[in-house]
C-alpha positions in Angstrom: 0.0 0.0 0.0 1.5 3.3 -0.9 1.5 6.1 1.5 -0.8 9.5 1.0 1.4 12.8 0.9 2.7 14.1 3.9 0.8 17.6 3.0 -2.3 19.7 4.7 -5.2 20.2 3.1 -5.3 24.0 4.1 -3.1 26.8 3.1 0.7 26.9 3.8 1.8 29.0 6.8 -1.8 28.4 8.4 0.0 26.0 11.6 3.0 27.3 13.3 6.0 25.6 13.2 7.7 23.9 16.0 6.1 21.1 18.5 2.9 20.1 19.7 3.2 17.2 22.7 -0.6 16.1 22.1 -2.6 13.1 24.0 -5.1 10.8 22.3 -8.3 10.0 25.2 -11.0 7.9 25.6 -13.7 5.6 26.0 -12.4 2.0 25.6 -12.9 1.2 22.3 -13.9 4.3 20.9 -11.4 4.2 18.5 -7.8 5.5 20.4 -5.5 3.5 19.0 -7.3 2.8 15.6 -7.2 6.5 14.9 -3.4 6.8 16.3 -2.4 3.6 13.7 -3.7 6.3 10.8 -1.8 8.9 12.0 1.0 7.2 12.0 0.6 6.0 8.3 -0.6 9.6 7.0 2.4 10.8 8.3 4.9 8.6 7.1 6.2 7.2 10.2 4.5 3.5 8.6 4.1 1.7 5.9 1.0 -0.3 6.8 -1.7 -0.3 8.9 -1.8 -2.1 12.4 -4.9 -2.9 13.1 -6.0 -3.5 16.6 -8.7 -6.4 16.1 -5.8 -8.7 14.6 -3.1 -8.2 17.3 -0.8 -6.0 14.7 -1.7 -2.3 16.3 2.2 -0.8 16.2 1.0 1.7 19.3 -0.1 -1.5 21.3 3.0 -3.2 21.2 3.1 -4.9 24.5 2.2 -8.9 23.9 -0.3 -8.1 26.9 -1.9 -5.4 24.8 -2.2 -7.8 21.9 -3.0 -10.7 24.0 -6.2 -8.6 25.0 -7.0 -5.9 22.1 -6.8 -3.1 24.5 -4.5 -0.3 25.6 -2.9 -0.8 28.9 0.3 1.2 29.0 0.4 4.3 27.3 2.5 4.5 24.1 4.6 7.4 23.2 6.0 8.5 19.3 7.1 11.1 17.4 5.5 12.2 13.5 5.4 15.1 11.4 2.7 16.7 9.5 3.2 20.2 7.9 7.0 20.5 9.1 5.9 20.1 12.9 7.0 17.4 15.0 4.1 15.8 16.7 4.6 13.8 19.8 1.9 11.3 20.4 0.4 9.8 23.5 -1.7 6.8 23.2 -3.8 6.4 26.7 -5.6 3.2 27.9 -9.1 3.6 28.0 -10.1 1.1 30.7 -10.7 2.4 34.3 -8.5 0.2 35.9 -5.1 1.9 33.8 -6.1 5.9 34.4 -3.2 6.7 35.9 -1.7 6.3 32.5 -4.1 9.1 31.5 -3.2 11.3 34.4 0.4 11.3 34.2 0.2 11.7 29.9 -2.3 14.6 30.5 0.0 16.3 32.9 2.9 16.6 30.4 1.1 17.3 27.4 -0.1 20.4 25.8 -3.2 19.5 24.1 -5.6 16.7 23.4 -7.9 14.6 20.8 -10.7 13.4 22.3 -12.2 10.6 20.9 -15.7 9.4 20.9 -18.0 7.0 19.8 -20.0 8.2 16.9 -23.0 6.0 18.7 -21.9 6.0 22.2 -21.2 9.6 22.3 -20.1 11.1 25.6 -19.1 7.4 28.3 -18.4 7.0 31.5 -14.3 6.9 31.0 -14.8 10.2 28.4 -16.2 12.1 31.5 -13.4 10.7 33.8 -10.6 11.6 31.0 -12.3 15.1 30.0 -12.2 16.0 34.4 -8.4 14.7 34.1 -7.8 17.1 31.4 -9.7 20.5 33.0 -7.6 19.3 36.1 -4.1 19.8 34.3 -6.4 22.7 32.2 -5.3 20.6 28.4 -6.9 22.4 25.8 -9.3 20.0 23.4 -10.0 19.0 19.7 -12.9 16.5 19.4 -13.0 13.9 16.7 -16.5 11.6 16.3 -15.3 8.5 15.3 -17.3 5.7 14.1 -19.8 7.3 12.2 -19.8 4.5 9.6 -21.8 2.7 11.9 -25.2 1.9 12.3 -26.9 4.6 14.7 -23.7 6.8 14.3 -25.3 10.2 15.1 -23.0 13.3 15.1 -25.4 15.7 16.2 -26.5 13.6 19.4 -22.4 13.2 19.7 -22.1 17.0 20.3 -25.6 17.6 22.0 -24.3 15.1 24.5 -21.0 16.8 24.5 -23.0 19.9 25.5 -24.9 17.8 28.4 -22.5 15.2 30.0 -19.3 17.4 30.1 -20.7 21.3 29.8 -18.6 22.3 27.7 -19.2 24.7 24.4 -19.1 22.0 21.5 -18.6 23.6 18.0 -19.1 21.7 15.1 -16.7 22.4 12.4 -17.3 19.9 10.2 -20.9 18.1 9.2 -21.1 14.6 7.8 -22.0 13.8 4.3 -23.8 10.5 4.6 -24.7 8.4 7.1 -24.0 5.2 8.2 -22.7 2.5 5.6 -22.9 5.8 3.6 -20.7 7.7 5.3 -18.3 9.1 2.9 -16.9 12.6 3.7 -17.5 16.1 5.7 -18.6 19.7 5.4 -15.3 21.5 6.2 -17.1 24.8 7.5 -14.0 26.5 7.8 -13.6 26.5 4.2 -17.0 25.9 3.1 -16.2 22.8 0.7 -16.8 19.0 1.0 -13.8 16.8 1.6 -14.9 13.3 0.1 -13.1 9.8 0.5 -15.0 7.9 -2.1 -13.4 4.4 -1.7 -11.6 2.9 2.1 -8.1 2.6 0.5 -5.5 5.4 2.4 -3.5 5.8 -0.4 -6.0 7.6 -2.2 -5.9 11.2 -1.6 -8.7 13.1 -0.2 -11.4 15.0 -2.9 -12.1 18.5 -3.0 -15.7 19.4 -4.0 -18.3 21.5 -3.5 -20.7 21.1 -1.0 -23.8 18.7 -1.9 -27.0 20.8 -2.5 -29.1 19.2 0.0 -26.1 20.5 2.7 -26.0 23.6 1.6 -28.8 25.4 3.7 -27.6 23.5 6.9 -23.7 24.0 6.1 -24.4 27.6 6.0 -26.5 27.8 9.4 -23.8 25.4 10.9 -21.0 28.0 10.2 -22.8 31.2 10.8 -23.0 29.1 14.9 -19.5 28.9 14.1 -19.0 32.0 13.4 -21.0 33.9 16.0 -19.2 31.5 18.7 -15.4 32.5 17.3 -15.0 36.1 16.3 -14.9 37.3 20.0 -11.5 35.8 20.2 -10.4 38.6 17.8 -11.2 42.3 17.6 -10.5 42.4 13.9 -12.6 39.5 13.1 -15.6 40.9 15.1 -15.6 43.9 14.0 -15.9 42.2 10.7 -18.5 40.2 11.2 -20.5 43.1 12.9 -19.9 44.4 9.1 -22.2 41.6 8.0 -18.4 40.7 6.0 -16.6 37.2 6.0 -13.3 37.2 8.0 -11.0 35.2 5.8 -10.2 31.8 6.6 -6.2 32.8 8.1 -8.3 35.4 10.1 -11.3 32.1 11.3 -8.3 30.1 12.2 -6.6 32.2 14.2 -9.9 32.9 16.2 -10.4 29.1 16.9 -7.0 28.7 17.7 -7.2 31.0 20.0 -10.3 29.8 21.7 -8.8 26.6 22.0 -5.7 27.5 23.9 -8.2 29.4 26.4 -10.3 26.3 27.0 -13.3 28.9 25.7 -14.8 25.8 23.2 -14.2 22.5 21.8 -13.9 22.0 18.1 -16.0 18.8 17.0 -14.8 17.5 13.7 -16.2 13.7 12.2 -15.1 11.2 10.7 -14.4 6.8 10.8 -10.2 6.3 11.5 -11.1 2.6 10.6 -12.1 3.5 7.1 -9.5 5.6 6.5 -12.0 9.1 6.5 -11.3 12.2 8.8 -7.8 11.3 9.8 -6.0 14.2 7.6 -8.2 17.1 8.3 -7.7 15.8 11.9 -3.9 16.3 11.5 -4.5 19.7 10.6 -6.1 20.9 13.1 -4.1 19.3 15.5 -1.3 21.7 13.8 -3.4 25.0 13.6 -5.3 24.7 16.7 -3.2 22.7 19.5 -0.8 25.1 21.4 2.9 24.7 21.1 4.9 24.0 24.2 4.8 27.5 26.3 1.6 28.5 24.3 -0.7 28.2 26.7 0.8 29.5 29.4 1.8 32.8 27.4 4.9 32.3 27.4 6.9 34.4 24.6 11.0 33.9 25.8 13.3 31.1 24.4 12.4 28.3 26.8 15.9 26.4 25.1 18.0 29.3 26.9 16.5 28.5 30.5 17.9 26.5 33.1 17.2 23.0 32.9 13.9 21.8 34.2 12.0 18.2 33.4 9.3 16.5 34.9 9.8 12.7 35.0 6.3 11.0 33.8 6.7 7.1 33.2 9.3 4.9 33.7 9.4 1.6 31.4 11.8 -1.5 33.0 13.2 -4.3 31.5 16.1 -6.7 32.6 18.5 -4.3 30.1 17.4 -1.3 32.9 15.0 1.2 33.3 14.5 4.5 30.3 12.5 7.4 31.8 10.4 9.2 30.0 10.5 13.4 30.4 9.0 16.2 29.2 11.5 18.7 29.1 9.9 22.4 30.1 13.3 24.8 29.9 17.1 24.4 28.6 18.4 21.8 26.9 19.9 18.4 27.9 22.6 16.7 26.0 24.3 13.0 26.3 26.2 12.3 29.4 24.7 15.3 30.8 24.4 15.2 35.0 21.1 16.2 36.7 19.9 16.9 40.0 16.6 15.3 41.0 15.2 17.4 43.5 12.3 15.5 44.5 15.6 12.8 46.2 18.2 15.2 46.2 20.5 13.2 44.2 22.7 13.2 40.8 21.5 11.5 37.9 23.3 11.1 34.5 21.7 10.8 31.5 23.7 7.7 29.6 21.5 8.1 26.3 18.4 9.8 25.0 16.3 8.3 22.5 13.5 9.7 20.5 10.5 7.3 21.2 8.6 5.4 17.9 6.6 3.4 19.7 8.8 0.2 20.7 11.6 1.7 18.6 14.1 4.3 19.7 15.9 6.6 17.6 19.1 7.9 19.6 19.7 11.5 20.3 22.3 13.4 20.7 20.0 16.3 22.2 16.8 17.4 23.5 15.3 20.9 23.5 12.7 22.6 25.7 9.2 21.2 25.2 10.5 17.3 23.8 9.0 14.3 25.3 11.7 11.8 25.1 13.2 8.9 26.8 16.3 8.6 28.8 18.8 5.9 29.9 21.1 6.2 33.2 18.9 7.6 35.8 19.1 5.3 38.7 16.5 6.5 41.5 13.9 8.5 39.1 10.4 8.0 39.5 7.0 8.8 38.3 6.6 12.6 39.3 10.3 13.1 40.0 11.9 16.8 38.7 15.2 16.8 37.4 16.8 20.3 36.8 20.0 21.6 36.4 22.5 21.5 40.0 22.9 25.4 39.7 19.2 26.7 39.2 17.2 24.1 41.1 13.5 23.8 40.2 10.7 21.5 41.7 8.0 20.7 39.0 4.1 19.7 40.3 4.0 16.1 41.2 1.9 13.3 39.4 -1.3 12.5 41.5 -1.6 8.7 42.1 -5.1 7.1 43.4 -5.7 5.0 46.1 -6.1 1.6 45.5 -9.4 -0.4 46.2 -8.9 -4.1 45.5 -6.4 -6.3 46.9 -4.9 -9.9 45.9 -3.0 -12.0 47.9 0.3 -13.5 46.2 2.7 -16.2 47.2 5.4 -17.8 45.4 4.9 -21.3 43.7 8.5 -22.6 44.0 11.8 -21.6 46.1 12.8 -21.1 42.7 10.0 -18.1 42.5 10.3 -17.0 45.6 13.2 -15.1 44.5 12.7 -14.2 41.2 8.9 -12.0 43.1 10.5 -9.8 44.9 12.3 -8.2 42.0 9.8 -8.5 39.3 7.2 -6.8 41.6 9.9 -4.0 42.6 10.0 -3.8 38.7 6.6 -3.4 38.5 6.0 -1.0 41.2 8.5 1.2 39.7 7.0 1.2 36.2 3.3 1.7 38.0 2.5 4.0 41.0 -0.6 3.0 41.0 0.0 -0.8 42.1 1.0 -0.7 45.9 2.9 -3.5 47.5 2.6 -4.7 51.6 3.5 -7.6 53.8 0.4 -9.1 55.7 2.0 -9.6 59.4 0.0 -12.0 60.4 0.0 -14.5 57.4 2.8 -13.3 55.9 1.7 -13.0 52.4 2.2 -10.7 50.1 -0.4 -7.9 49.1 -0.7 -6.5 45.9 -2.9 -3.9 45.6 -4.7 -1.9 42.6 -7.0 -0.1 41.1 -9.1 -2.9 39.6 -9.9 -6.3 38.4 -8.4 -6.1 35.1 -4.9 -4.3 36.5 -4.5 -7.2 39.1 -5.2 -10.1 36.6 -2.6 -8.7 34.2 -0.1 -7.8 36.5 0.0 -11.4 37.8 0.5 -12.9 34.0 3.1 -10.6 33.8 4.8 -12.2 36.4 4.7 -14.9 34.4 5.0 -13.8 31.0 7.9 -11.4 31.1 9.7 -12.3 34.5 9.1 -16.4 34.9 7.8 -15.5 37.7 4.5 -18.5 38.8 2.4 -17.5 41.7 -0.6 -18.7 43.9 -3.2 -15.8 43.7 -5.7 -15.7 46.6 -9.1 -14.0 45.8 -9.8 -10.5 45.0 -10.2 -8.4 48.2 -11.6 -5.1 49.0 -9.6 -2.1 50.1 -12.1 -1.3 53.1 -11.3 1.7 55.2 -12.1 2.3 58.6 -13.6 5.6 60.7 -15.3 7.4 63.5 -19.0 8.7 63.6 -19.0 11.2 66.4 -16.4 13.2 68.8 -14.5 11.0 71.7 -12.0 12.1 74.4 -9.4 9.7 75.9 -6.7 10.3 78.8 -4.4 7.4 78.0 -1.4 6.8 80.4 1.2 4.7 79.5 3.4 3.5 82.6 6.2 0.3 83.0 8.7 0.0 85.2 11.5 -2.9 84.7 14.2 -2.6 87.0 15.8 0.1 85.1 15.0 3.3 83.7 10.8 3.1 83.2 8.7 4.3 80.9 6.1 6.8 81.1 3.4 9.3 78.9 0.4 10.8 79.2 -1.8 12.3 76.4 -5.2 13.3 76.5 -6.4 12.7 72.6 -9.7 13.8 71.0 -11.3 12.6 67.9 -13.0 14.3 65.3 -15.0 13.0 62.5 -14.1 14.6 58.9 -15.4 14.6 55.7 -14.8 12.0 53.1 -11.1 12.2 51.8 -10.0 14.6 54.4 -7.4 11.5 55.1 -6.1 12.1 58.7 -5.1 14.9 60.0 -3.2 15.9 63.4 -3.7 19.4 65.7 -1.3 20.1 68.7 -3.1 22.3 71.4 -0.1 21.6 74.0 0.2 24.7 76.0 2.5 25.1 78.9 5.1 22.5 78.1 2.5 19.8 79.1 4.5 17.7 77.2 8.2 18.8 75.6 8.1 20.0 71.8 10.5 17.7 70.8 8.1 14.8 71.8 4.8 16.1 69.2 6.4 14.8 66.2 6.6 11.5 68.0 3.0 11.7 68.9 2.3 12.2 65.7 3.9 9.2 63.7 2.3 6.8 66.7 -1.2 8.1 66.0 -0.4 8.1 61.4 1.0 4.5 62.2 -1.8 3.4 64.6 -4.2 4.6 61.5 -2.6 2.9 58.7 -2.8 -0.8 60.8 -6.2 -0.2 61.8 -7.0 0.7 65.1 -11.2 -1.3 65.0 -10.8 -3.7 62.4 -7.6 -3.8 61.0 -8.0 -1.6 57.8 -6.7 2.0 57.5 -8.3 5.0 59.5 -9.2 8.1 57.7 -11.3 11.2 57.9 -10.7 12.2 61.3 -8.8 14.4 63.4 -6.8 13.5 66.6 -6.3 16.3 68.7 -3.6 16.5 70.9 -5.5 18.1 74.1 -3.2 17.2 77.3 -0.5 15.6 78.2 2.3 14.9 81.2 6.2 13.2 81.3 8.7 12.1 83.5 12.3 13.7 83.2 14.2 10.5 83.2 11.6 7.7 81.6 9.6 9.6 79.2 11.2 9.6 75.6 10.0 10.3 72.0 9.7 6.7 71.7 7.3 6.1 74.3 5.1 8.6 73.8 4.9 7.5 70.2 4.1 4.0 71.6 1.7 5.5 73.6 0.4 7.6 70.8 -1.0 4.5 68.9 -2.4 3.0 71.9 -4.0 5.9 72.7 -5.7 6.2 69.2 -6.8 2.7 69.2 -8.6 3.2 72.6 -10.4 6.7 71.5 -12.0 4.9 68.2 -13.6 2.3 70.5 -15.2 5.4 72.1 -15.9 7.3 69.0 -18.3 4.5 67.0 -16.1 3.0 64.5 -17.6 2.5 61.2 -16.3 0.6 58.3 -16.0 2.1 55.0 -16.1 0.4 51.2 -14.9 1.4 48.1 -18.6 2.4 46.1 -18.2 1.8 42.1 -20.0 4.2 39.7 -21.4 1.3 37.3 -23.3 1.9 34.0 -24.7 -0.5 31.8 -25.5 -0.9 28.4 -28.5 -3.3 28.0 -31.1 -4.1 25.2 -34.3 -2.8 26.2 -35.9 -6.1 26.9 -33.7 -6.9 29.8 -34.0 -3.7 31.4 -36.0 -5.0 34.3 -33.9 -7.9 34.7 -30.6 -5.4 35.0 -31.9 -3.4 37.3 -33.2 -6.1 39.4 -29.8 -7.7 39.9 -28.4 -4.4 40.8 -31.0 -3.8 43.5 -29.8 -7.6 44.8 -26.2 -7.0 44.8 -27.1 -3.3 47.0 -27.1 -1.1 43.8 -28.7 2.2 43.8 -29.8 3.2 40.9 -29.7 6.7 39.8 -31.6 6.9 36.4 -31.9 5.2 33.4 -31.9 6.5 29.5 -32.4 5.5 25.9 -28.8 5.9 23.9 -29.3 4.9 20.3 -31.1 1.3 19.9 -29.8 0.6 23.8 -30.8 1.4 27.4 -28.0 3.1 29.5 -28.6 2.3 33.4 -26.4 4.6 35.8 -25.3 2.6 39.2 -23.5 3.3 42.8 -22.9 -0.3 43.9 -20.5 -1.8 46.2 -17.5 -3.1 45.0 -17.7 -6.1 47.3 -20.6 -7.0 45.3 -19.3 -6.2 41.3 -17.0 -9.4 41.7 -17.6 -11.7 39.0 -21.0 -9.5 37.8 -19.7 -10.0 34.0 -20.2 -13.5 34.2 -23.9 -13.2 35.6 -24.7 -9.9 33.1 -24.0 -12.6 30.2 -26.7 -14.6 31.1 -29.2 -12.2 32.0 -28.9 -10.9 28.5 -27.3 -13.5 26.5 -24.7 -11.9 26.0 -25.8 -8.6 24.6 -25.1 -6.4 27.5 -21.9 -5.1 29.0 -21.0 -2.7 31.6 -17.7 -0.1 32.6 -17.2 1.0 36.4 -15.0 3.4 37.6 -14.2 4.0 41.7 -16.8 6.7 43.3 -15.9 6.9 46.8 -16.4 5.2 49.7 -19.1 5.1 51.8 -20.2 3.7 55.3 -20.9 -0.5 55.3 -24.3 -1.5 56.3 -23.7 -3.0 60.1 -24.4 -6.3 58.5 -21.6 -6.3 55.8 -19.6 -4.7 58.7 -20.3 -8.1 61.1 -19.5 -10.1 58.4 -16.1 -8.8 56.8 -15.4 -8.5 60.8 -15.8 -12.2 61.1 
């Protein structure tokens, strides 16, 4: 298959040249990776099409990935289109992987937003789209899918306007529908852009407008219009001329509108048949911010003092390559950092420009690159590296809480070795796995986001480090906490022959909000007890919580308040009190009404109508509360809170209540207080 032109279909000089560090988010299978395999043929950087249905997707390289048909690790390469370097995120769309959303969206400068041309706006869509307003990513929209039967790309963008508030603005309009699908509307430029047959190496057709468009193309971009010319006082003052402004002028207005987060562009079109994926290039180029764009900035960011941020690490039995975004100066071979989230040196052995699973080696990196590097010992996830002389500390990555454990133990002596270094590998590569030792049955505890992450992170201790394991059942991440206020004088005394121990603390407990975590107040006055000892107090009551002071999960939302006190000059010490401390907390939560917490799960399912009843029926069993319901396309949509506890296994069950035809997506919601039943019984 020959490959189309590397060209634009708009005029020269209409993108700026440089970078643009862009993510691709979504639903699962809306059509991520699909639409990132075209890109990478339209722009040269391959010479066929991976497909993601037959295991050959060149962005989901990972045999896991393949294994499944899904994204799990987030895939970073470099392309060019109109004499701009594009570097390319791939996320996972599946729940259980978001923190390889987060950590993309906090290094990138602009997004592509994927959707379902029959979906439209899903669960994971919402999650993404709040990731991205978090790290404030501006947004392009592409409708994929609308090949399909009940594609819609009006209810696409009305439910763009509904689900995520945001100001949708079409700029393109189908031409066809369905199995007819064969090109858009470009309102920009007022023409039809037509792919008449599925093969990429045919070049896109220019044409006019079909005349049963024509009336709606023109209402569509006087909306368009009347949405973008406040971005520019030339091109309002134009339009209040009842004049065109000229397409350069229309450009710049939507660029600009973009890089202030004031709308969305929505263009169309089907990656999988080859349609849309060139004027989608484009506007990646002319609308997407450059590095420093969005943030104003106007100065040579290559003449700064060094600064990275440290957003994935990637480890193999070779060694570990981090990848960076650099943000200022430049960094060169052999080059020696400072990481100032450890305070130590790092060197930077080799840089690579990233393809994927190929590397191209560099010699340097400018301000704005995403790249990887080999050498750095002790860099992690969220780390900043800068240069020794100007040090700099870059916002962190956030990584969620886990909600589900498993409970792991080595098959063989043989494998008992070979687990502890394939999980440290692991960990390292994900923040958002969490490791423990159980101290009373001395197993090890992974723990993780969801199902899904936990089953593959066990057959890749198989798969990639020989590693065989015994896996207990899944188990939930409960939490543990108080209902009212409760006082406690705690003394702690012992006397052994020699020098004794003694503290006293008066602690009081506080019920917080949910995700407050725990926090700790001093109101020592007088020298009650010695200011040296507080800290102490402190780490005994933070160490109390994480064991579990009730029921042996971790406290949070409350506040321990250190009221009171006494000590001894010779046998009071910081360890005692901190022994105390913990004691002392354990004995206030009996007072306070301890209550357990579990992890709720935002569930939606997708059901024929003729199982509706049935759906929500097992939901109701399994302690779901059911928030609404609502036709989407030929389907009902049913929107859940139900306990995790109870989602164990659920696929299996949903399969039979609708043979087959239904399927669901859950994403963590929060936690919320255990009926005194379930309490009794995980207490058991």
């Amino acid at each position: 298959m020959n490959r189309p032109s590397n060209n634009s279909l708009g005029r020269p000089g209409t993108g700026r040249p440089g970078i643009r560090n862009i993510g691709i988010i979504a639903h699962v299978d809306a059509g991520k990776t699909t639409t990132s395999e075209r890109i990478l043929f339209y722009t040269g950087e391959s010479h066929r099409m991976g497909e993601v249905h037959d295991g050959a997707a060149h962005m989901d390289f990972d045999p896991e990935e393949r294994r499944r048909g899904i994204t799990i690790n987030s895939a970073a390469t470099t392309v060019h289109w109109r004499g701009v370097q594009i570097n390319l995120i791939d996320t996972p769309g599946h729940i259980d992987f978001n923190i390889e959303v987060g950590r993309a969206l906090r290094v990138l400068d602009g997004a592509v937003v994927v959707l379902d041309g029959v979906a439209g706006v899903e669960p994971q869509t919402e999650t993404n789209w709040r990731l991205a307003d978090r790290h404030e990513v501006p947004r392009i929209a592409f409708v994929n899918k609308l090949d399909r039967v009940g594609a819609r790309f009006d209810q696409v963008v009305d439910s763009m306007r509904e689900r995520l508030g945001v100001q949708a603005i079409p700029v393109h309009l189908p031409i066809g529908a369905e199995a007819g699908f064969r090109g858009v509307v470009d309102l920009v430029r007022m023409r039809a852009l037509l792919w008449e047959r599925d093969d990429a190496s045919q070049p896109v057709q220019e044409a006019a407008i079909p005349a049963e468009l024509l009336e709606p193309a023109q209402a569509a971009r006087a909306r368009l219009l009347e949405a973008v010319v406040e971005q520019d006082d030339e091109a309002l003052e134009t339009w209040l001329r009842g004049e065109e402004p000229s397409v350069e002028l229309l450009l710049s207005c939507i660029r600009a509108g973009v890089r202030k987060r004031a709308f969305v562009p929505v263009l169309a079109g089907s990656a999988f048949r080859n349609r849309g994926v060139e004027p989608l290039l484009d506007a990646v180029v002319d609308w997407l911010p450059a590095p420093g764009e969005r943030e104003g900035t106007t100065t040579d960011l290559a003449g700064e003092p060094l600064a990275a941020l440290a957003f994935k690490v990637v480890a193999d039995e070779h060694g570990s390559m981090v990848f960076v975004r650099l943000y200022a100066g430049r960094l060169r071979r052999g080059d020696s950092l400072l990481n100032t989230s450890t305070g130590r040196m790092e060197r930077a052995a080799r840089l690579y420009e990233v393809h994927a699973d190929k590397h191209v080696e560099r010699d340097e990196l400018v301000a704005g690159e995403i790249a990887g590097v080999v050498g750095f010992q002790d860099t992690l996830t969220g780390h900043t590296l800068s240069d020794p002389k100007h040090p700099v500390q870059l916002e962190s990555i956030a990584v969620p809480e886990p909600v589900i454990h498993l409970a792991l133990e080595p098959r063989t002596k043989a494998d008992q070795q070979g687990l502890s270094r394939a999980l440290q590998a692991m960990l390292r590569e994900d923040p958002s796995l969490r490791l423990r030792q159980d101290e009373e049955s001395g197993q090890t505890i992974l723990s993780g986001m969801g199902e899904l992450q936990l089953e593959v992170a066990v057959h890749k201790l198989h798969e990639r480090f020989g590693v065989d394991v015994v896996v207990g059942r899944p188990q939930v991440a409960y939490r543990e906490t108080i209902a009212r206020e409760a006082e406690l004088t705690h003394v702690h005394r012992k006397q052994t022959g020699g020098p004794g121990q003694f503290a006293q603390l008066t602690l009081r407990l506080e019920p917080l909000e949910r995700g407050a975590g725990v926090q700790f107040e001093s109101r020592i006055v007088g020298g009650a007890i010695p200011r040296e000892f507080i800290p102490a107090v402190e780490a005994g009551i933070r160490r109390m919580a994480e064991a579990g002071p009730a029921s042996g999960y971790p406290a949070v939302d409350f506040r321990a308040v250190l009221v009171d006190g006494a000590f001894h000059e010779r046998d009071s010490s910081a360890m005692v009190f901190e022994l105390a401390a913990g004691h002392a907390l354990r004995d206030a939560f009996a007072k306070a009404g301890p209550q357990l917490l579990e992890p709720v799960m935002a569930v939606e399912v997708i059901t024929p109508t003729e199982y509706l009843g049935d759906v929500i029926g097992d939901l109701h069993r399994r302690r779901g509360q059911v928030r609404g319901h609502e036709l989407r396309g030929t389907a009902t949509v049913v929107d859940a809170l139900v306990p995790l506890k109870e989602m164990f296994g659920y696929i299996g069950t949903l399969r039979a209540l609708s043979s087959g035809r239904a399927q669901y997506t859950m994403q963590f919601d929060g936690y919320q207080v255990a009926p005194q039943a379930v309490a009794e019984l995980v207490a058991a």
